[in-house]
PDB file of N, CA, C and O in Angstrom, chain B, residues numbered from 101:
ATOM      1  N   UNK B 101      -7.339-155.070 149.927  1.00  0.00           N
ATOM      2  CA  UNK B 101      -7.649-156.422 149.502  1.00  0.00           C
ATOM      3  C   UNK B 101      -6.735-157.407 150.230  1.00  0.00           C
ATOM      4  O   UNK B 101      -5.711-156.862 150.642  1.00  0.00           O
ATOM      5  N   UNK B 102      -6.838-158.809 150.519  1.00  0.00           N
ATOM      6  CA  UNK B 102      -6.514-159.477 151.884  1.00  0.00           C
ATOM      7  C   UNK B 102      -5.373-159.940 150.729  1.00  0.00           C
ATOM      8  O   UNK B 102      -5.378-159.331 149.659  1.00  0.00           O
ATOM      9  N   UNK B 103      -4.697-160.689 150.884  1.00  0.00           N
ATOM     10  CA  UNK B 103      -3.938-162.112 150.058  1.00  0.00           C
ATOM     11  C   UNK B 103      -4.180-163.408 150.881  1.00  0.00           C
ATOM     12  O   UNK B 103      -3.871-163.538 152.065  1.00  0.00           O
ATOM     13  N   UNK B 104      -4.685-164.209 150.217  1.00  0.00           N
ATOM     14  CA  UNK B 104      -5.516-164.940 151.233  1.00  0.00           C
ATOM     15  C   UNK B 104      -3.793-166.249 151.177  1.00  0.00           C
ATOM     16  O   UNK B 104      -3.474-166.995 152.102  1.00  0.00           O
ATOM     17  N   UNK B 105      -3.036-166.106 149.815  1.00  0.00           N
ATOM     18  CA  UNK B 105      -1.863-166.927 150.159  1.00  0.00           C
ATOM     19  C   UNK B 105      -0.996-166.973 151.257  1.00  0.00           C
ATOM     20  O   UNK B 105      -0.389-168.027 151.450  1.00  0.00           O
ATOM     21  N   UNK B 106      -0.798-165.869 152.136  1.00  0.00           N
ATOM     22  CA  UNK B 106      -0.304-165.354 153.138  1.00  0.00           C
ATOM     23  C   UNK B 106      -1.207-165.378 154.510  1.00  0.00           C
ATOM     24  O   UNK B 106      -0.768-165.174 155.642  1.00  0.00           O
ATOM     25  N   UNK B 107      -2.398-165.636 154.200  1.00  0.00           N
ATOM     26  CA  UNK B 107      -3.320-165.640 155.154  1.00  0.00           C
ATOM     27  C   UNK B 107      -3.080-167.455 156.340  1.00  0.00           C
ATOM     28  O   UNK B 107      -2.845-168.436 155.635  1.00  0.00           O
ATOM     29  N   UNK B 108      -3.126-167.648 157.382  1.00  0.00           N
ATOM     30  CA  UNK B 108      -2.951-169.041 158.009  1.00  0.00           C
ATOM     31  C   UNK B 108      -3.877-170.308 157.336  1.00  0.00           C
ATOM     32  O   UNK B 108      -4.949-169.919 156.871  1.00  0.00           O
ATOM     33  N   UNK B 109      -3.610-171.763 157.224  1.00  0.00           N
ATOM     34  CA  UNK B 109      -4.165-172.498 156.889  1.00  0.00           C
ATOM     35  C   UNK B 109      -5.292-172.462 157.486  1.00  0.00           C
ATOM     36  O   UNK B 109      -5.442-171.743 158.474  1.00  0.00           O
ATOM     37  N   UNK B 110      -6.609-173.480 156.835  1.00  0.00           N
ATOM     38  CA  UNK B 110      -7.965-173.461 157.574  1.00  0.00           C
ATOM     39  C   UNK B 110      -7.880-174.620 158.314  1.00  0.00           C
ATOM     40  O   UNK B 110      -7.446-175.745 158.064  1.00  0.00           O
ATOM     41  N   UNK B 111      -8.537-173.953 159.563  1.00  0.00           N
ATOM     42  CA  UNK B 111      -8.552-175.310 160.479  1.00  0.00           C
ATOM     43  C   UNK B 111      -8.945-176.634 160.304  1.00  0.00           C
ATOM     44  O   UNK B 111      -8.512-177.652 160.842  1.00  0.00           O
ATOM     45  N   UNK B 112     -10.066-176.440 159.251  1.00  0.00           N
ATOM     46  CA  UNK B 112     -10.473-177.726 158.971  1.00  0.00           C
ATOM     47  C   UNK B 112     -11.359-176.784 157.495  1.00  0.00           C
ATOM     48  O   UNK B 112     -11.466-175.618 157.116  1.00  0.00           O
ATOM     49  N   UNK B 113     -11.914-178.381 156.987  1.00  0.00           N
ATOM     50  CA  UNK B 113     -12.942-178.009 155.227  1.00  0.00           C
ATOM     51  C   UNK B 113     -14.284-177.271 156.025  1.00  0.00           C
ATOM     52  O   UNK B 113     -14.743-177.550 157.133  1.00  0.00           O
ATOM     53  N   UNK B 114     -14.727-176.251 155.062  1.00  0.00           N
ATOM     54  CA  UNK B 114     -16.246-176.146 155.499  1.00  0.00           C
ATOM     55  C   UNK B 114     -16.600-175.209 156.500  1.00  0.00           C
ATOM     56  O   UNK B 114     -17.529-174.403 156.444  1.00  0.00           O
ATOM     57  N   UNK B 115     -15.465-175.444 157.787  1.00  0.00           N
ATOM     58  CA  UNK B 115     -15.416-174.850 159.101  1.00  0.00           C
ATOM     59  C   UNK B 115     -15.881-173.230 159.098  1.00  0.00           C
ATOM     60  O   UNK B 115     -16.736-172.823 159.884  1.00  0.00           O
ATOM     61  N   UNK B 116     -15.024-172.108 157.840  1.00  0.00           N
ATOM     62  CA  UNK B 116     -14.919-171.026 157.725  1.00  0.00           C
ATOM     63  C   UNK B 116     -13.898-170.415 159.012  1.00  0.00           C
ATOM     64  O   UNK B 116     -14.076-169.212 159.202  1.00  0.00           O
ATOM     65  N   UNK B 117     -13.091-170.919 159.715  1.00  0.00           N
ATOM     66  CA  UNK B 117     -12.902-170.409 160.643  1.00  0.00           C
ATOM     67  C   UNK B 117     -10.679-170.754 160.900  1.00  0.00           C
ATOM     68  O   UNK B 117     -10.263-171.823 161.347  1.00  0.00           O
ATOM     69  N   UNK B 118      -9.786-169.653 160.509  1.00  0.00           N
ATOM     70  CA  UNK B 118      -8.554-169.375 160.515  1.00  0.00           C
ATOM     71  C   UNK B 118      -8.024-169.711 161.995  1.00  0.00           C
ATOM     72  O   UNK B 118      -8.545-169.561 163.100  1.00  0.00           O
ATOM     73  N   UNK B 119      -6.606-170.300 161.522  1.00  0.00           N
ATOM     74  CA  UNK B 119      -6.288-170.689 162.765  1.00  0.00           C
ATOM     75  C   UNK B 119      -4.947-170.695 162.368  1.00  0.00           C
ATOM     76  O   UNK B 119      -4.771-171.216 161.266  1.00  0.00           O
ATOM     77  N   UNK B 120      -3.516-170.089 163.178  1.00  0.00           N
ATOM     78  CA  UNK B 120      -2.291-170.328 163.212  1.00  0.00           C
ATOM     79  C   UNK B 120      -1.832-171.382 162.975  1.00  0.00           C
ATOM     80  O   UNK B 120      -2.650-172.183 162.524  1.00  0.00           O
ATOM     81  N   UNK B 121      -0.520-171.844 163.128  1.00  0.00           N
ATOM     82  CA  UNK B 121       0.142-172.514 163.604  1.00  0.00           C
ATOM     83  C   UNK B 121       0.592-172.561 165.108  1.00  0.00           C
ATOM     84  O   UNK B 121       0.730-171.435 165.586  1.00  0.00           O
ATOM     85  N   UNK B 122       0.884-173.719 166.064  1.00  0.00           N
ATOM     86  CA  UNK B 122       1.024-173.569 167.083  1.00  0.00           C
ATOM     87  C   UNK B 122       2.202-174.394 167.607  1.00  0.00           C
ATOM     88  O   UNK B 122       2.371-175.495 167.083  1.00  0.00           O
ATOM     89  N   UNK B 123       3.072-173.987 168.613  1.00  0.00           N
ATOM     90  CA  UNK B 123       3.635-174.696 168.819  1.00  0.00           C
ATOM     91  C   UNK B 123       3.514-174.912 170.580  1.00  0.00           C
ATOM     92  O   UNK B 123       4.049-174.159 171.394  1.00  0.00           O
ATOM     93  N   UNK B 124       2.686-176.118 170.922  1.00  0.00           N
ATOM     94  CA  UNK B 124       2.742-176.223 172.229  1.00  0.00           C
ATOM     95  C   UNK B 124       3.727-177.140 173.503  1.00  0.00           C
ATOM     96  O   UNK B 124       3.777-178.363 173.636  1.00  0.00           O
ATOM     97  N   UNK B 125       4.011-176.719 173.832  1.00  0.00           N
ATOM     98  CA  UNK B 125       5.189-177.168 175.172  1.00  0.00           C
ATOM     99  C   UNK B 125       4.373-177.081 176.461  1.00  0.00           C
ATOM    100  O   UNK B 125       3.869-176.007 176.790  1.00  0.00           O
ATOM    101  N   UNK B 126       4.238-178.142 177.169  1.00  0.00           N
ATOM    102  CA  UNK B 126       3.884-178.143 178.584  1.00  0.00           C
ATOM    103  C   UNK B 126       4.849-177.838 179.711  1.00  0.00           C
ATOM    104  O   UNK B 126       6.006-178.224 179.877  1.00  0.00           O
ATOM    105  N   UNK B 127       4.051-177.015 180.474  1.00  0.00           N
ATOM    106  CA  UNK B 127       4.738-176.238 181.049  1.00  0.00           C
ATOM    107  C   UNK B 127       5.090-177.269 182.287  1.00  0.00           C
ATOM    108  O   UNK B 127       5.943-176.757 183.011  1.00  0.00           O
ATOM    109  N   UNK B 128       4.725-178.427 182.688  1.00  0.00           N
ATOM    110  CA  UNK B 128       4.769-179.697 183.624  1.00  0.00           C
ATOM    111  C   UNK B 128       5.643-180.201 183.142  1.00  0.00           C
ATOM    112  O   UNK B 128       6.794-179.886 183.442  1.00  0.00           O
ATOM    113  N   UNK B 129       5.296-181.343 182.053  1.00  0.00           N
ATOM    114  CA  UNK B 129       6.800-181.898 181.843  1.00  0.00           C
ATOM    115  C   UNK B 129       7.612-181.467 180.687  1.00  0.00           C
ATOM    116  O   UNK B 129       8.613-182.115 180.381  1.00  0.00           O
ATOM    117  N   UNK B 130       7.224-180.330 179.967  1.00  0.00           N
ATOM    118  CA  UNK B 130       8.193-179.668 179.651  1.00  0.00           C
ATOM    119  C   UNK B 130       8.102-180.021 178.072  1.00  0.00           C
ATOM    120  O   UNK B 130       8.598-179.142 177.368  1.00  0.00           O
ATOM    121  N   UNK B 131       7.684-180.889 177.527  1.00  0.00           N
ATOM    122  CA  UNK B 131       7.516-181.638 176.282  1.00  0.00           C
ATOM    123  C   UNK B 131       6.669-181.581 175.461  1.00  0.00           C
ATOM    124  O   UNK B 131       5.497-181.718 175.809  1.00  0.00           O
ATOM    125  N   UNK B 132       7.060-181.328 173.920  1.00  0.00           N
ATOM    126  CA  UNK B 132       5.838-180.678 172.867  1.00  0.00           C
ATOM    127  C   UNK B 132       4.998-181.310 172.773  1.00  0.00           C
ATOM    128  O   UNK B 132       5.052-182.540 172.775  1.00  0.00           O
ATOM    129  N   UNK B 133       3.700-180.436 172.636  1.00  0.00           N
ATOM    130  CA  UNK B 133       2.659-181.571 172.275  1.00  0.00           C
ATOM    131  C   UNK B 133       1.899-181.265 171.182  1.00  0.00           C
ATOM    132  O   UNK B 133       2.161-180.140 170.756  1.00  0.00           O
ATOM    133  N   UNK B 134       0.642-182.132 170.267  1.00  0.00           N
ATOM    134  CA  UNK B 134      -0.104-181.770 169.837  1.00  0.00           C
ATOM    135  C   UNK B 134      -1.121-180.450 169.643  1.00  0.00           C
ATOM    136  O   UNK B 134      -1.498-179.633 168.803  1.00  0.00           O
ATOM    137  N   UNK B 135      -1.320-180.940 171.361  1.00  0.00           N
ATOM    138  CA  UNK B 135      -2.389-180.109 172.380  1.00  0.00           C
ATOM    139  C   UNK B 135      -2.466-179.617 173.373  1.00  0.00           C
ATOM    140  O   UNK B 135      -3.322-180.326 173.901  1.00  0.00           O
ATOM    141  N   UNK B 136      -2.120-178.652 174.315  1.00  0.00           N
ATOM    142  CA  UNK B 136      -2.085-178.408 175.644  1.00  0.00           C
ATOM    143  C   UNK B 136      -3.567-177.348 176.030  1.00  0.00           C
ATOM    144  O   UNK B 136      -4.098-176.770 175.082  1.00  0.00           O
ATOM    145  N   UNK B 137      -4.117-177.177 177.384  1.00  0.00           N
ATOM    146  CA  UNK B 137      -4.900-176.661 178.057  1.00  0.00           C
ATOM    147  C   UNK B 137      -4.049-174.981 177.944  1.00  0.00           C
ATOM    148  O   UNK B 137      -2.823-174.923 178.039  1.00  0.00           O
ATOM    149  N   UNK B 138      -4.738-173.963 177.777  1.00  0.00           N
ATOM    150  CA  UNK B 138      -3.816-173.165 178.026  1.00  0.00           C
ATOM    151  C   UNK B 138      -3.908-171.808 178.738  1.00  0.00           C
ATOM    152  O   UNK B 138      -5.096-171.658 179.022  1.00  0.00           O
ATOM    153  N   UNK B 139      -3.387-171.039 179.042  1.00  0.00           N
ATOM    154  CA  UNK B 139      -3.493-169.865 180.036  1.00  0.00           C
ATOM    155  C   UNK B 139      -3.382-168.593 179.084  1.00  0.00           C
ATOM    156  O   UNK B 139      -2.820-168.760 178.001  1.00  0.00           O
ATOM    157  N   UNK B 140      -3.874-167.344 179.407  1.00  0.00           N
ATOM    158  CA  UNK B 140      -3.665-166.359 178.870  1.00  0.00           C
ATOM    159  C   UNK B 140      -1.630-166.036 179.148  1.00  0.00           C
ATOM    160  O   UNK B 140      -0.747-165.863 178.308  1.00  0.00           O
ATOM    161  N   UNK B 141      -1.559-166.085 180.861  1.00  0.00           N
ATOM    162  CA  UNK B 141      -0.343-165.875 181.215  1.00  0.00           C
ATOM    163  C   UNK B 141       0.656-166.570 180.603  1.00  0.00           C
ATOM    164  O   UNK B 141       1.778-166.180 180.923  1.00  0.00           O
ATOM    165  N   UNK B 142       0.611-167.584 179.732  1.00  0.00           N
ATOM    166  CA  UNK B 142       1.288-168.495 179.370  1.00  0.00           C
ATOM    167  C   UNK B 142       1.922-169.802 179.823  1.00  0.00           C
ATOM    168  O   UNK B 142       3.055-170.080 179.430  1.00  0.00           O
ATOM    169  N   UNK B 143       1.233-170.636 180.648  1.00  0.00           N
ATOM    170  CA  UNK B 143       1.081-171.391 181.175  1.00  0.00           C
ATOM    171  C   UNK B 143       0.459-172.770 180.117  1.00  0.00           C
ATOM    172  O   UNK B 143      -0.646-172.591 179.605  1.00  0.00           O
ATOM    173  N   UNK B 144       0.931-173.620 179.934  1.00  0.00           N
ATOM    174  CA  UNK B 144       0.595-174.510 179.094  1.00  0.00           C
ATOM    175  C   UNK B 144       0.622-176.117 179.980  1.00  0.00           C
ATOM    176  O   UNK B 144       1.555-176.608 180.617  1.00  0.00           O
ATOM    177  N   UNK B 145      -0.821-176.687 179.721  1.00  0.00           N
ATOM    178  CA  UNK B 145      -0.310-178.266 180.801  1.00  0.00           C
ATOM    179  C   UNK B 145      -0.956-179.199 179.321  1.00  0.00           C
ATOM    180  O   UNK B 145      -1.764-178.560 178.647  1.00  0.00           O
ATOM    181  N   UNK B 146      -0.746-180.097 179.018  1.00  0.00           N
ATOM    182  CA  UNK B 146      -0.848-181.235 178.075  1.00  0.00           C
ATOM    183  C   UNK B 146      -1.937-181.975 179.436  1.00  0.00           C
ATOM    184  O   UNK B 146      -2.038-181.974 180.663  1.00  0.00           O
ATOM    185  N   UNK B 147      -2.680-182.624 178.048  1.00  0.00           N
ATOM    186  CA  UNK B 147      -4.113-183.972 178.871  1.00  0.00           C
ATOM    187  C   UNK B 147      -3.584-185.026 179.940  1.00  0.00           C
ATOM    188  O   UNK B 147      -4.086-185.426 180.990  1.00  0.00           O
ATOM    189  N   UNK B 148      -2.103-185.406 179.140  1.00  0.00           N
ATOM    190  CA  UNK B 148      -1.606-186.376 180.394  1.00  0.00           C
ATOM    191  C   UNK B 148      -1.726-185.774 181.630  1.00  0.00           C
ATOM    192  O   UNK B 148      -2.622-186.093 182.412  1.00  0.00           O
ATOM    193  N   UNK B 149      -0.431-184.456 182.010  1.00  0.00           N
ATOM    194  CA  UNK B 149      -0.287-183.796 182.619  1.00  0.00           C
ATOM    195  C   UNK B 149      -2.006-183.266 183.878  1.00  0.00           C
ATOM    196  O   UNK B 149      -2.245-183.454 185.071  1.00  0.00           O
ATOM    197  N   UNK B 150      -2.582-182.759 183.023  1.00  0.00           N
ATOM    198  CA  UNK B 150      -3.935-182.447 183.513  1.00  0.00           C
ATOM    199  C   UNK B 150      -4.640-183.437 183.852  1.00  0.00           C
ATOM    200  O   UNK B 150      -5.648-183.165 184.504  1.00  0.00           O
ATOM    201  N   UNK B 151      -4.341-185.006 183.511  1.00  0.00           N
ATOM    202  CA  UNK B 151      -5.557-186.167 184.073  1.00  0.00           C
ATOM    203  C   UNK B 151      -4.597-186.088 185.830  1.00  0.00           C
ATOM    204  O   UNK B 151      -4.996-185.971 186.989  1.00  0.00           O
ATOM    205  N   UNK B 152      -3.123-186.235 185.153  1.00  0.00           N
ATOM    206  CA  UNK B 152      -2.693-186.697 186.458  1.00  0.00           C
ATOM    207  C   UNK B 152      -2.715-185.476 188.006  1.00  0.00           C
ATOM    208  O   UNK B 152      -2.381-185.584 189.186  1.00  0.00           O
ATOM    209  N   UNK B 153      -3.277-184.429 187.186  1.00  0.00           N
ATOM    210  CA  UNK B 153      -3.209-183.545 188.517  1.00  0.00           C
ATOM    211  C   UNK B 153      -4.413-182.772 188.902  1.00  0.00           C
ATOM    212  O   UNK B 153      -4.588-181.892 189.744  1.00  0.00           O
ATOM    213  N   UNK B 154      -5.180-183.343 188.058  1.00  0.00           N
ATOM    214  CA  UNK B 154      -6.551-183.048 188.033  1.00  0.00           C
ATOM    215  C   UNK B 154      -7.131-182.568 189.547  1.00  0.00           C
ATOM    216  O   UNK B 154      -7.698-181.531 189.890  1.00  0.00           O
ATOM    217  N   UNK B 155      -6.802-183.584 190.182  1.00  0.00           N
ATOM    218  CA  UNK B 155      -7.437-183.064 191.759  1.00  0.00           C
ATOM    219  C   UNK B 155      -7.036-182.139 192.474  1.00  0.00           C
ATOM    220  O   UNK B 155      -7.437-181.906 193.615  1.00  0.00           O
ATOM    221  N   UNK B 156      -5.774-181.208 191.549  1.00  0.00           N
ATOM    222  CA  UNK B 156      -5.124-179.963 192.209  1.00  0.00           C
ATOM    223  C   UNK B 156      -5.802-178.960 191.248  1.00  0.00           C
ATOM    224  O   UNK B 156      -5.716-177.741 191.400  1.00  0.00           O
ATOM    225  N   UNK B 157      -6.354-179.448 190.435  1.00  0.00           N
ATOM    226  CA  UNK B 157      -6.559-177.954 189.202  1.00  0.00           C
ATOM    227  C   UNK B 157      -8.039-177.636 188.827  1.00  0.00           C
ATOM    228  O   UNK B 157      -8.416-176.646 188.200  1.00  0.00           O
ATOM    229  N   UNK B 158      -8.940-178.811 189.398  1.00  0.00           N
ATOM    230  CA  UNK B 158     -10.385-178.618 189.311  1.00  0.00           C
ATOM    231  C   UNK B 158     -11.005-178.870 190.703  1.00  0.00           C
ATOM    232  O   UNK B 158     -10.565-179.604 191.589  1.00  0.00           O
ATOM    233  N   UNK B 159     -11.712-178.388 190.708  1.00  0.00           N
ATOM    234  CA  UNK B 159     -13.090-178.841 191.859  1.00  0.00           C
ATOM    235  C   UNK B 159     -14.465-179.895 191.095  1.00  0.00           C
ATOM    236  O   UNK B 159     -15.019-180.984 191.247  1.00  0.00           O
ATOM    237  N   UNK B 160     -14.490-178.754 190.277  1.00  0.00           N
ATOM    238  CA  UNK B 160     -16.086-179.416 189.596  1.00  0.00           C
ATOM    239  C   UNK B 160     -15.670-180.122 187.930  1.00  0.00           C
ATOM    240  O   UNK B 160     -16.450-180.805 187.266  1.00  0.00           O
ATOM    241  N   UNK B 161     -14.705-179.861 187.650  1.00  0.00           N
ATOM    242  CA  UNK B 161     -14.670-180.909 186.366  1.00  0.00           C
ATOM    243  C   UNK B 161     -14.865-179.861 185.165  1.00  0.00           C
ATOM    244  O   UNK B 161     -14.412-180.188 184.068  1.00  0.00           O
ATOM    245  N   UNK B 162     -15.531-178.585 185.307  1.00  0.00           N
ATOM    246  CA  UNK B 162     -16.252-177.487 184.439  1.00  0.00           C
ATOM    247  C   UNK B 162     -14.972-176.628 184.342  1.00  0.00           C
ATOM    248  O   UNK B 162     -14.576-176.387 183.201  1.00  0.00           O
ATOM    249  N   UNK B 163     -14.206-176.087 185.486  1.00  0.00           N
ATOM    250  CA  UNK B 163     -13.183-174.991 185.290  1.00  0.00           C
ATOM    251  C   UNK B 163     -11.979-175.523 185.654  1.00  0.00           C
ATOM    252  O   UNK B 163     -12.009-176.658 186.129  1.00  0.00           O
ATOM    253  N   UNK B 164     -10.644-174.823 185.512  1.00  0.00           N
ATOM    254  CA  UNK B 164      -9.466-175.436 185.998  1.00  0.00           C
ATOM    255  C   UNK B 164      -8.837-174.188 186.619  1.00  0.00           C
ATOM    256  O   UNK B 164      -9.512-173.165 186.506  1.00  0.00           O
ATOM    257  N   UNK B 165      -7.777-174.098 187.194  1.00  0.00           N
ATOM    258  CA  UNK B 165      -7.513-172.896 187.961  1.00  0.00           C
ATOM    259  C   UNK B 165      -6.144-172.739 187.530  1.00  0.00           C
ATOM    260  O   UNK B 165      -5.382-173.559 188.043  1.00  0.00           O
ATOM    261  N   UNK B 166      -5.512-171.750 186.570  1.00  0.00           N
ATOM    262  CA  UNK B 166      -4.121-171.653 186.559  1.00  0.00           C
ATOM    263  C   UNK B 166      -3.372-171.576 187.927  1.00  0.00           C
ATOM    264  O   UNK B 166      -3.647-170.815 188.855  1.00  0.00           O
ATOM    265  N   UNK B 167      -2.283-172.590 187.874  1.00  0.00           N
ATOM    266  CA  UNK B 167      -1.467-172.706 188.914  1.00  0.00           C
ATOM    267  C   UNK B 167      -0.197-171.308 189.209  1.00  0.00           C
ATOM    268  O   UNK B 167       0.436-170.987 190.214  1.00  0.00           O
ATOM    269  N   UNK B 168      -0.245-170.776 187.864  1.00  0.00           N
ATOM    270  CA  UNK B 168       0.521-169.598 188.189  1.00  0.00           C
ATOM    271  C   UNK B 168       0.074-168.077 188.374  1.00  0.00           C
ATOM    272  O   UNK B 168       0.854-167.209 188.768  1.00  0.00           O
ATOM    273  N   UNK B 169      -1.322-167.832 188.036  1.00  0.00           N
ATOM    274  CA  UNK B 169      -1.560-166.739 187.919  1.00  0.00           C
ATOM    275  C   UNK B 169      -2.789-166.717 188.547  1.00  0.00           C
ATOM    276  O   UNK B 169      -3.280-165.653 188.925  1.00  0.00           O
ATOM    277  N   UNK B 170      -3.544-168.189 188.753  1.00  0.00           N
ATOM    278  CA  UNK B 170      -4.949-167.942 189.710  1.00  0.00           C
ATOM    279  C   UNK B 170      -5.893-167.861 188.200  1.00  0.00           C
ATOM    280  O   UNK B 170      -6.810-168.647 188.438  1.00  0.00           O
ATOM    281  N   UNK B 171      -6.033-167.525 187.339  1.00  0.00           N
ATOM    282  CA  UNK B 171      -6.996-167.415 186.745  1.00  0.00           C
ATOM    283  C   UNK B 171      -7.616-168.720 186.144  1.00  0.00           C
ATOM    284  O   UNK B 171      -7.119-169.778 185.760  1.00  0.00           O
ATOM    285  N   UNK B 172      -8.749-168.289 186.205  1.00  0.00           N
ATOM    286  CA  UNK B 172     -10.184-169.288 186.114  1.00  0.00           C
ATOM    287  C   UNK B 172     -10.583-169.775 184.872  1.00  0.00           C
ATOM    288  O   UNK B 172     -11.595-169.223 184.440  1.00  0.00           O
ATOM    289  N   UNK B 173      -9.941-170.921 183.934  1.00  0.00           N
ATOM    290  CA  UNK B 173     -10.622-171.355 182.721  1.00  0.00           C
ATOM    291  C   UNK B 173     -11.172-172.109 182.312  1.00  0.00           C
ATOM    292  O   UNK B 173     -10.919-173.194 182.836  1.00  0.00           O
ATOM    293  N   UNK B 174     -11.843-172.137 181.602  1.00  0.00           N
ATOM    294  CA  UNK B 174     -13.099-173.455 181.071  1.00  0.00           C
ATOM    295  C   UNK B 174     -12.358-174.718 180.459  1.00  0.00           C
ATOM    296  O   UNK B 174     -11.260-174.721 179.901  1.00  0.00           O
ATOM    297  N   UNK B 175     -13.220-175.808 180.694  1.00  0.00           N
ATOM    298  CA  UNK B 175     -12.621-177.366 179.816  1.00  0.00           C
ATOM    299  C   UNK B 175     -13.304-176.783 178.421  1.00  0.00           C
ATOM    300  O   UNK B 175     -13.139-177.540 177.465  1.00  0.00           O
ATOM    301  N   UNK B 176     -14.096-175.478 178.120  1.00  0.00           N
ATOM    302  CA  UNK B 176     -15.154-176.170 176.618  1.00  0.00           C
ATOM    303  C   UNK B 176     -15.819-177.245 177.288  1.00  0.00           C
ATOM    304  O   UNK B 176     -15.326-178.252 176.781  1.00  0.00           O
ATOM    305  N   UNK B 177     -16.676-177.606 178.158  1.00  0.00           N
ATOM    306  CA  UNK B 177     -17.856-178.375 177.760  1.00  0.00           C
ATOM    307  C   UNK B 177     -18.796-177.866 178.936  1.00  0.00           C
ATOM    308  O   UNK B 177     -19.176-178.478 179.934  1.00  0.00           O
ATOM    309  N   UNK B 178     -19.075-176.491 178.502  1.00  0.00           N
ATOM    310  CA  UNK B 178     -20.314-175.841 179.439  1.00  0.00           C
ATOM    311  C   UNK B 178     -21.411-175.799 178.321  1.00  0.00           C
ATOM    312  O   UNK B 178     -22.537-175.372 178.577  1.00  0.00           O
TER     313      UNK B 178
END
C-alpha cells in the first residue's frame, strides 16, 4: 500500500500527474532558476540563456543540440 503523505506534491489540481521537487541551476550563467531546458547528461541552460544563444543551439527552432554531449532534444512543441 503506497503512503501517498510521503509521496511528491501534485503538479498541478486535476492534472493526475506527480512531480518532484527541483532544483535548477544553469549551467551558462550559473544561476538558479525557476526553469531550465535540460539534458539527460546534466547540462542545464535557463530561457534567457537559450534566447541569447539560440543561433548556436538550434537550426530549425523544433530541436536544440546539447553543447556537451551532442545529444538531440525537443522544445515540446512538435
Amino acid at each position: 500500500m503506497n503512503d501517498h503523505k510521503t509521496s511528491p506534491k501534485l503538479a498541478g489540481k486535476g492534472h493526475g500527474k506527480w512531480r518532484r521537487s527541483r532544483v535548477y541551476r544553469c549551467s551558462t550563467c550559473e544561476r538558479e532558476q525557476p526553469f531550465c531546458w535540460t539534458c539527460p547528461c546534466g547540462f542545464m541552460i535557463c530561457s534567457d540563456c537559450m534566447e541569447e544563444n539560440f543561433w548556436g543551439m538550434t537550426c530549425n527552432g523544433v530541436v536544440w543540440t546539447c553543447p556537451d554531449c551532442g545529444e538531440i532534444r525537443g522544445f515540446g512543441n512538435d
